[in-house]
N, C-alpha and C positions, 0 to 999 in steps of 0.2 A: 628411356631414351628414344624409342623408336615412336611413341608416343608421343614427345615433343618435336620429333622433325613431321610428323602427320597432322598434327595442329599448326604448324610452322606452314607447312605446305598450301595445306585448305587454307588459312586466312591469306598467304598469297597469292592464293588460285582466284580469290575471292575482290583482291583489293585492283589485279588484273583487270578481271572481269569489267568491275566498276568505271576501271579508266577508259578501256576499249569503247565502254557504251558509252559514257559520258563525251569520248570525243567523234565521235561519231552525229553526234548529233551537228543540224546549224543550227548558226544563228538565228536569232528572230529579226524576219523582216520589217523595216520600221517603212511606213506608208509618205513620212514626212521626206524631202530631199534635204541633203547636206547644206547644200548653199542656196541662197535666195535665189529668183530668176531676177536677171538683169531686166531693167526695163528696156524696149529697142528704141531709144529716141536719138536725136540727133546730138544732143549733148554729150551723149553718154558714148556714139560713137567715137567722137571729137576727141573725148578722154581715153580710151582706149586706145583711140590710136597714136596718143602724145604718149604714152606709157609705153609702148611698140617702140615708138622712135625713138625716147629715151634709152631706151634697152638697145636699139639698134645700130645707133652711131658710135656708141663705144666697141660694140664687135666687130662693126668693120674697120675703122681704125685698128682694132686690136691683129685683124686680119691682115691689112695692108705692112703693118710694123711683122709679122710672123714672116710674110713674105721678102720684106727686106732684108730681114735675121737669115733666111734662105739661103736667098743669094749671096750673104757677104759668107755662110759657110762655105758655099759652094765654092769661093771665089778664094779664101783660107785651102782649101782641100786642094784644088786646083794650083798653088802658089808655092804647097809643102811638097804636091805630087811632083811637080818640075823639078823643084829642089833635089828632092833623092835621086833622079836619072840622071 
């Protein structure tokens, strides 16, 4: 018995070991970049920035509608708080 917990041991002293170094290690650096470079011309400005603005008039809209929602709580909180006094 006491033989099979000392083999038991060492192979997980062993399998330990393994993983400690194995993560230890990095990556390997790749020389290539993930994404292409953009080219910088005028077009592609143009595009960009229609892609911004699409993106951007729905959040402000979305902004101005949060701020309304605000104020009509505000204006609810204010309407219940009188009620109870």
């Amino acid at each position: 018995m006491k033989r099979y917990g000392y083999c038991l041991s060492v192979l997980l002293s062993a399998v330990v070991l393994v993983v400690f170094v194995g993560c230890g290690q990095e990556a390997p650096k790749t020389s290539t970049p993930s994404a292409p470079a953009v080219p910088n011309t005028p077009a592609a400005e143009s595009t960009g920035q229609a892609v911004v603005d699409s993106v951007k008039t729905p959040l402000d809209k979305s902004r101005q509608v949060e701020g309304t929602l605000g104020k009509a709580a505000d204006k609810t909180a204010d309407t219940i708080k009188d009620a109870t006094q």
